[in-house]
OpenMM code with the backbone's topology and positions (N, CA, C; nanometers):
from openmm import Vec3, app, unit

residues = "UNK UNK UNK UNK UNK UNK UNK UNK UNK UNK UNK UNK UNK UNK UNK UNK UNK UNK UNK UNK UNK UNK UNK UNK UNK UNK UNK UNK UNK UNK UNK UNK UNK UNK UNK UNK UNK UNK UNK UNK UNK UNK UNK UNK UNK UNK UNK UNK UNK UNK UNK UNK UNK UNK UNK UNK UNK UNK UNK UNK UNK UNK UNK UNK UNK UNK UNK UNK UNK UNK UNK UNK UNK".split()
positions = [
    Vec3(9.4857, 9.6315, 10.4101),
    Vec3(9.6078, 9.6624, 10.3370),
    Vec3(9.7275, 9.6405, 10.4266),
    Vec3(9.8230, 9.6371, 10.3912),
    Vec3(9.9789, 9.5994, 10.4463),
    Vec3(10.0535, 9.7201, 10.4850),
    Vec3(10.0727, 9.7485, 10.6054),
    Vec3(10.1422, 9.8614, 10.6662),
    Vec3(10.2854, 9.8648, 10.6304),
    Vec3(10.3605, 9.7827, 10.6217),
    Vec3(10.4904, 9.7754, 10.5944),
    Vec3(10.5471, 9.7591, 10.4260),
    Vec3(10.6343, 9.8462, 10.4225),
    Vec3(10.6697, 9.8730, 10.2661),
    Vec3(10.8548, 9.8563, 10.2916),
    Vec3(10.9040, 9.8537, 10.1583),
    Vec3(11.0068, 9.8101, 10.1589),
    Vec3(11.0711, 9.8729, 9.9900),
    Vec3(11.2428, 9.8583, 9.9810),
    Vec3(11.2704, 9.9268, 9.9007),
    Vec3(11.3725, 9.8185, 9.8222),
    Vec3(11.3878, 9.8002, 9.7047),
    Vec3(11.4782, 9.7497, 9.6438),
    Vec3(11.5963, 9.8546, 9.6261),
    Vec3(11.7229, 9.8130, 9.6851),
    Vec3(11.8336, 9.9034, 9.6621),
    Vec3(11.9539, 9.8295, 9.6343),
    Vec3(11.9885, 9.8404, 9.4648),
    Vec3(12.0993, 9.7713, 9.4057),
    Vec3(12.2658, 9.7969, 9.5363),
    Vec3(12.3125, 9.7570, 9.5317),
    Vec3(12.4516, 9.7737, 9.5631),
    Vec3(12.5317, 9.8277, 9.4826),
    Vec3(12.5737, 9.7994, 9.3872),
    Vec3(12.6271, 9.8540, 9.2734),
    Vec3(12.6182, 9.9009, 9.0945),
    Vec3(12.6109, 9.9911, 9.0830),
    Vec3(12.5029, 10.0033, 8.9514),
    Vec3(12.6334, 9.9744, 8.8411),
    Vec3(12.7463, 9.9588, 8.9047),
    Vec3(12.8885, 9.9090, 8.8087),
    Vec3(12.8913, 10.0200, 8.6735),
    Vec3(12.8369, 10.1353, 8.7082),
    Vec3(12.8397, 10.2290, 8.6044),
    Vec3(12.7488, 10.2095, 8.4596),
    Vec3(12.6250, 10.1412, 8.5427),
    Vec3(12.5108, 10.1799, 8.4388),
    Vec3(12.4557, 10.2898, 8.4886),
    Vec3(12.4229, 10.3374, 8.4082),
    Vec3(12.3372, 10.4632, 8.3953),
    Vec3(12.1522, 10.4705, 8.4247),
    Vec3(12.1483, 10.3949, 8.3780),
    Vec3(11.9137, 10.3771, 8.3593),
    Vec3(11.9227, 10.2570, 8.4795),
    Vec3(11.8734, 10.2600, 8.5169),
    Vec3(11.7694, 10.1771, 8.6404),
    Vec3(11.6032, 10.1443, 8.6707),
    Vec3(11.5361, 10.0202, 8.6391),
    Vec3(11.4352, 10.0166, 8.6159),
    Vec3(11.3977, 9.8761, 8.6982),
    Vec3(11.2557, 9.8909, 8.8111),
    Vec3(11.2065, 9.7664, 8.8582),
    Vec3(11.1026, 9.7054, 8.7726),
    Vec3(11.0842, 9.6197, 8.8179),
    Vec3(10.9482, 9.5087, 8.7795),
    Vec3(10.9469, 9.3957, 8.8539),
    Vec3(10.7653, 9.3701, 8.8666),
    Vec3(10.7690, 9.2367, 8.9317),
    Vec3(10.7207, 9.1684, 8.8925),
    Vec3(10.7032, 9.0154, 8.9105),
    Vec3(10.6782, 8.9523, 8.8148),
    Vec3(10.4938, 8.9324, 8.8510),
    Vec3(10.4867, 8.9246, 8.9617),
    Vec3(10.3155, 8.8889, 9.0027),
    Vec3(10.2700, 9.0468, 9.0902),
    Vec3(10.2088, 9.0890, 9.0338),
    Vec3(10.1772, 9.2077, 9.0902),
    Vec3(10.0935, 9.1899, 9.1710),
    Vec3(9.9848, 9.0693, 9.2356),
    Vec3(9.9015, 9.0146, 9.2844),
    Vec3(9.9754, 9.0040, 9.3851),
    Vec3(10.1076, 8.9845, 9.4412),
    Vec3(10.1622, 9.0171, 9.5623),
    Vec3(10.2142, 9.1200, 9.6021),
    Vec3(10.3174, 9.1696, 9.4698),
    Vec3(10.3759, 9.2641, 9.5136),
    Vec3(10.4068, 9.3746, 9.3937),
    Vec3(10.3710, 9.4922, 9.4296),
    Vec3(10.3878, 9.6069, 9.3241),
    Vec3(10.5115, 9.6677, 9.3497),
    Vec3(10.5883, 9.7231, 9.2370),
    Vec3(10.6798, 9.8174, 9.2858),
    Vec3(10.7203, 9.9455, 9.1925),
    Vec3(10.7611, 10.0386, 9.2737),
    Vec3(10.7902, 10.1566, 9.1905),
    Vec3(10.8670, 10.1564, 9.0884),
    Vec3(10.8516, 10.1776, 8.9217),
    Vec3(10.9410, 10.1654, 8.8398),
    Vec3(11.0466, 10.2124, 8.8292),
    Vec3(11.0416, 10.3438, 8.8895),
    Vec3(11.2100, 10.4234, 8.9213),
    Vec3(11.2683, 10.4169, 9.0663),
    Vec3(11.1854, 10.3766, 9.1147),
    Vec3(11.2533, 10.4241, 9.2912),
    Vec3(11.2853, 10.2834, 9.3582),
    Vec3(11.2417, 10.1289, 9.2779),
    Vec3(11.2453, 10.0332, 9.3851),
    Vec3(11.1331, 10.0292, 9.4716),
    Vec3(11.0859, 10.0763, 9.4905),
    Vec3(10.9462, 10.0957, 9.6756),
    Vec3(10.8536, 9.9538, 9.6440),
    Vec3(10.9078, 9.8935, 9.7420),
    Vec3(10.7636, 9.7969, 9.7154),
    Vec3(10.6339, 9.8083, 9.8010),
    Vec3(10.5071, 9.7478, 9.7641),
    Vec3(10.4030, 9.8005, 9.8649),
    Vec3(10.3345, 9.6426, 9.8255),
    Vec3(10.3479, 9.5617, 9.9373),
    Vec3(10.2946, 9.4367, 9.9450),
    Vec3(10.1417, 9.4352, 9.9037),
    Vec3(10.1095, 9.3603, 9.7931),
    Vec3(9.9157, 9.3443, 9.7582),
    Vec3(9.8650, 9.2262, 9.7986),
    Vec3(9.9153, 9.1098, 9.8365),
    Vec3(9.8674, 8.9978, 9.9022),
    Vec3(9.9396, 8.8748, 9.9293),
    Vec3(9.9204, 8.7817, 10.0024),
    Vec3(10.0210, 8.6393, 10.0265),
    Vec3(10.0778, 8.6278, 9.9002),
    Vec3(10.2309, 8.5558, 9.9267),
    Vec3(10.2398, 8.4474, 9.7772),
    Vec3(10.4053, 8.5091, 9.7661),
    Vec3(10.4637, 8.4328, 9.6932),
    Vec3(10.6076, 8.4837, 9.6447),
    Vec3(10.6374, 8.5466, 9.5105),
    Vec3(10.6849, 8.6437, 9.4866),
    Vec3(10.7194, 8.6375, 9.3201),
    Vec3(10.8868, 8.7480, 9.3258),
    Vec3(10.9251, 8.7441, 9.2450),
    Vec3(11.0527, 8.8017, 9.1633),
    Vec3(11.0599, 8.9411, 9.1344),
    Vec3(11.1272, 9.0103, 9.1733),
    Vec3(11.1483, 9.1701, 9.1177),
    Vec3(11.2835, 9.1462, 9.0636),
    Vec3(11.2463, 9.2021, 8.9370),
    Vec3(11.3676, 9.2525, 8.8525),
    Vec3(11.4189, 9.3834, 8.8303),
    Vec3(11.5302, 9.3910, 8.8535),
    Vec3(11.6057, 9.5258, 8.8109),
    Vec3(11.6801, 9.5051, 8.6653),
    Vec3(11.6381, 9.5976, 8.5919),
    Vec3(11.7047, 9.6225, 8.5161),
    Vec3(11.8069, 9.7388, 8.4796),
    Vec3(11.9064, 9.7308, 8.4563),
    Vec3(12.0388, 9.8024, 8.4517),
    Vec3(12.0723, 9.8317, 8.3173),
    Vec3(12.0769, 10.0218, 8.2848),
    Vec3(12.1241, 9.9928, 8.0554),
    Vec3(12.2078, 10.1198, 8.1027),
    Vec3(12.2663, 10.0868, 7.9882),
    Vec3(12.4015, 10.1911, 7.9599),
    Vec3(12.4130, 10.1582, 7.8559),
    Vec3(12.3983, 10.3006, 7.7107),
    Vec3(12.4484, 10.3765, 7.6444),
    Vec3(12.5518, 10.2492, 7.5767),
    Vec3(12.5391, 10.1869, 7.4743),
    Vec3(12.6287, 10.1433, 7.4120),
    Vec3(12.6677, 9.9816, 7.4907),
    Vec3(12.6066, 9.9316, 7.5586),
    Vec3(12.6275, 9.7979, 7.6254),
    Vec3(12.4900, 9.7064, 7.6620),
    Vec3(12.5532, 9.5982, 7.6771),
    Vec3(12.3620, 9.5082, 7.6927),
    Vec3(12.3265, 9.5380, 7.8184),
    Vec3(12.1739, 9.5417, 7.7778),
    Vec3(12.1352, 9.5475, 7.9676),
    Vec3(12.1465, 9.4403, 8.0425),
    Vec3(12.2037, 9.4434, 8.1855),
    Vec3(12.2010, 9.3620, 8.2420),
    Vec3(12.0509, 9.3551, 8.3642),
    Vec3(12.0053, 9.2131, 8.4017),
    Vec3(11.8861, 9.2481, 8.4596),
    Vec3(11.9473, 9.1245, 8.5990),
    Vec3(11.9029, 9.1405, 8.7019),
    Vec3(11.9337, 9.1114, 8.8015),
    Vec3(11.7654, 9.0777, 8.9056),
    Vec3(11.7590, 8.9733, 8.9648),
    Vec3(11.6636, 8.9813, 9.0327),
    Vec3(11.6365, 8.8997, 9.1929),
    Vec3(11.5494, 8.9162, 9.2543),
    Vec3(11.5455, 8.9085, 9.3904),
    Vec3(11.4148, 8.8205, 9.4290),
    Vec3(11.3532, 8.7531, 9.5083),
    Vec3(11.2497, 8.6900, 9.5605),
    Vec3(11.1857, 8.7813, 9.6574),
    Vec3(11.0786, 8.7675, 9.6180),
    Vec3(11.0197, 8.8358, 9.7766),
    Vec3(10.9058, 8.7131, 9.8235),
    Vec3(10.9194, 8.7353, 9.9542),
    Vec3(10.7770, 8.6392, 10.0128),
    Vec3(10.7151, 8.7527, 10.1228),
    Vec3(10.5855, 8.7353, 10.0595),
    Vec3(10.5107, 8.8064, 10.1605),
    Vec3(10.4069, 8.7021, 10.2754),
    Vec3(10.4042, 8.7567, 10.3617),
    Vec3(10.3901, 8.6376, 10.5011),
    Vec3(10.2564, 8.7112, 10.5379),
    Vec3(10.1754, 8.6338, 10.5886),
    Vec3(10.0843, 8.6595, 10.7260),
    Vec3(10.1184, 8.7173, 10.8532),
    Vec3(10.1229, 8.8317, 10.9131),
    Vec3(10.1767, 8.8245, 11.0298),
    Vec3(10.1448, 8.7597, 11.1213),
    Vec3(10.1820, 8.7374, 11.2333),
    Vec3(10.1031, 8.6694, 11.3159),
    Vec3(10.0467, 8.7153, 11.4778),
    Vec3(9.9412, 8.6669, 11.5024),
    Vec3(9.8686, 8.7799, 11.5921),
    Vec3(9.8807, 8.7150, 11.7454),
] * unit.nanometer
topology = app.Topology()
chain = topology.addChain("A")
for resn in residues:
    res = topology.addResidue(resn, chain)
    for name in ("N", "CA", "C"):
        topology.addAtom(name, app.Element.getBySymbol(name[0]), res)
């Protein structure tokens, strides 16, 4: 398993209210639906999305790359 974990943390939530992750290949990388936390599951690249809703406006969804690497020994 992968010792090192990591956190998705928006910069600005521009006054949405709800906050929600997802990734797109969970075969690399899982992440916490409310908190961002990622916990690497194997090689390969894929996409985390945040999604952003507020009460009376469209959600906006925003997303990021991750690559998870081999370390090297």
């Amino acid at each position: 398993m992968y010792a090192d974990r990591g956190y998705v943390v928006p910069k600005d939530k521009a006054g949405y209210t709800g906050l929600s992750f997802a990734s797109e290949d969970t075969t690399v990388v899982t992440v916490n639906k409310k908190t961002g936390r990622l916990i690497p599951q194997g090689l390969g690249t894929t996409k985390v999305v945040a999604t952003f809703t507020k009460k009376g406006a469209k959600d906006v969804q925003k997303e990021c790359t991750i690559i998870v690497r081999q370390n090297a020994s």
